[in-house]
C-alpha positions as CSV (number, residue, x, y, z in Angstrom):
1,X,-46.9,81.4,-28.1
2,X,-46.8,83.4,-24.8
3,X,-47.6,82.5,-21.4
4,X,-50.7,84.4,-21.2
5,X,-52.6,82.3,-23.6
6,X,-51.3,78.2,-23.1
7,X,-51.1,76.9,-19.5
8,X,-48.1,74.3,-19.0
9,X,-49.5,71.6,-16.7
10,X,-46.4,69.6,-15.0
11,X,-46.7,66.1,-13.8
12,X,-46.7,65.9,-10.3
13,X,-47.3,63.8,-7.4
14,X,-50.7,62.9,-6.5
15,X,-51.7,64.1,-3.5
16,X,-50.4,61.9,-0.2
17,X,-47.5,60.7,-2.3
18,X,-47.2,57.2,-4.5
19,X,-48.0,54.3,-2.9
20,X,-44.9,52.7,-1.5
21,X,-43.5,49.1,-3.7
22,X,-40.7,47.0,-2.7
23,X,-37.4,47.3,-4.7
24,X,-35.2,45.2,-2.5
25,X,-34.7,41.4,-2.9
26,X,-36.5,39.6,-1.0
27,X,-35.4,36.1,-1.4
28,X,-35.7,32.6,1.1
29,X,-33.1,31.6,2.8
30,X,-31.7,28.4,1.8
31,X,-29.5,26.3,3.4
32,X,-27.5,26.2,6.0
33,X,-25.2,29.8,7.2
34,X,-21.2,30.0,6.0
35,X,-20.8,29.4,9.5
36,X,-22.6,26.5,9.3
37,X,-20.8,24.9,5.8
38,X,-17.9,25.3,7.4
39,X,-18.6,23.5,11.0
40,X,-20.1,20.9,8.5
41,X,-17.1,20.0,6.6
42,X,-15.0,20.4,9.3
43,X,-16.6,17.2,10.7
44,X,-16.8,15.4,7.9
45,X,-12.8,15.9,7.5
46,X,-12.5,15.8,11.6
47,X,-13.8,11.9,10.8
48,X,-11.9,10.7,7.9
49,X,-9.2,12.3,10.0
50,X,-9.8,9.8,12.2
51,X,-10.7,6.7,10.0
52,X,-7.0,7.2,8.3
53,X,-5.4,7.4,12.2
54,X,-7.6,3.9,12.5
55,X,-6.1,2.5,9.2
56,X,-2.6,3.7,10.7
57,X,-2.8,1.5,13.5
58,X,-4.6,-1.6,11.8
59,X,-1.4,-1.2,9.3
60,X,1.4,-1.0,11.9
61,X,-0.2,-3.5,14.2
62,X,0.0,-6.0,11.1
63,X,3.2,-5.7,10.5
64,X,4.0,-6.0,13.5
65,X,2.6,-9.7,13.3
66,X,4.2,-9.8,9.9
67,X,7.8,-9.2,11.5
68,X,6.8,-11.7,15.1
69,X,6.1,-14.7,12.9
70,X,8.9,-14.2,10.3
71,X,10.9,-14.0,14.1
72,X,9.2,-17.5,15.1
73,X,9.6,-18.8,12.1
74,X,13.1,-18.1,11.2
75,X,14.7,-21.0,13.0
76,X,12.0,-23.3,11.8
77,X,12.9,-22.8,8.0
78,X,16.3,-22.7,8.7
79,X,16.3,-26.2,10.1
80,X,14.1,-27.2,7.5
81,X,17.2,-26.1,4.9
82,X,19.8,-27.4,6.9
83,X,17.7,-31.2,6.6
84,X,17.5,-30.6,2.9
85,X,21.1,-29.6,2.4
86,X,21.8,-32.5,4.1
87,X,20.1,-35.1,2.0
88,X,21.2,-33.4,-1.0
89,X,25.0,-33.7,0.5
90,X,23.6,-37.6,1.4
91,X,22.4,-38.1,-2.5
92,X,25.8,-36.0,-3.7
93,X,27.7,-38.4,-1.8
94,X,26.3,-41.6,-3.2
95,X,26.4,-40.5,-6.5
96,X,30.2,-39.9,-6.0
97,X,31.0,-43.0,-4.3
98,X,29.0,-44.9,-7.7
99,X,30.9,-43.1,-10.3
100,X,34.2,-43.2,-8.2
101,X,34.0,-47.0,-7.0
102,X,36.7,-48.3,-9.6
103,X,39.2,-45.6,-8.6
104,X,41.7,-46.5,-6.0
105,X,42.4,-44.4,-2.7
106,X,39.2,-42.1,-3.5
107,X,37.4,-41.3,-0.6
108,X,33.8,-40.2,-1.6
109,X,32.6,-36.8,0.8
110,X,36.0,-35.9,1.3
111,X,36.6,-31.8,0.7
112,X,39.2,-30.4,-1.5
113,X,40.2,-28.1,1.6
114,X,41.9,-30.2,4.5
115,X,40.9,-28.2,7.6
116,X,38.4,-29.0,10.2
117,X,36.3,-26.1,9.6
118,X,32.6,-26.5,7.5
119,X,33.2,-25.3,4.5
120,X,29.8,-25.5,2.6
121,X,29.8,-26.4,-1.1
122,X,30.7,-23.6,-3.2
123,X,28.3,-25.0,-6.5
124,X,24.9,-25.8,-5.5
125,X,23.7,-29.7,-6.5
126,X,20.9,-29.0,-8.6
127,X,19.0,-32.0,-9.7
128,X,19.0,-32.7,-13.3
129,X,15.7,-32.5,-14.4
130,X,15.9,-28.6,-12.4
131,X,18.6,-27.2,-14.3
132,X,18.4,-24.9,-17.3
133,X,17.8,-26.1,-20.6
134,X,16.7,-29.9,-19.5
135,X,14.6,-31.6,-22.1
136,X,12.8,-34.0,-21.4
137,X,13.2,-37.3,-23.6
């Protein structure tokens, strides 16, 4: 084939150009900015933040009323053992003075050390029915 004879036609533009399309995204926006996420959740942990420093104080002011009473209440359980040690020490005595009545020169309550210092009873008195291994009959 030669030129003369068969006309190549090319493809070309129409006149004025195509007609112009978008090819970028074009999407909503959605939400709130980066900027914005972040102030967001900084307030959100700015108040828990703050809740826990609330929870702080509630704790140490509680037990700082835990301490104050067991303070108050110290001498008041203390006297309350010292009364029950002494009727225990009462009941220990009588007991003694029963089961020792028929021995001469025994003097029921009296220490084994002869000083005029307390000396508080080195065994506790546990009641019978308290002790390990008690059955009942």
């Amino acid at each position: 084939m030669s030129n003369s004879t068969t006309q190549a036609s090319q493809d070309m533009p129409p006149s004025g150009g195509f007609k112009s399309f978008r090819y970028e995204r074009r999407l909503p926006k959605r939400g709130p900015s980066g900027v914005g996420m972040f102030a967001i959740c900084g307030g959100i942990m700015a108040y828990g933040w703050y809740r826990v420093y609330l929870g702080l104080d509630e704790r140490r002011e509680l037990e700082r009323e835990k301490v104050w009473s067991r303070i108050y209440l110290t001498p008041m359980l203390i006297a309350e053992a010292d009364r029950d040690e002494y009727r225990r020490r009462c009941a220990a005595v009588n007991r003694e003075r029963e089961i020792m009545k028929d021995i001469p020169g025994w003097v029921p309550g009296e220490g084994v050390y002869h000083g005029k210092r307390y000396a508080p009873d080195t065994i506790a008195n546990v009641p019978l029915h308290q002790q390990p291994g008690f059955k009942k009959e």
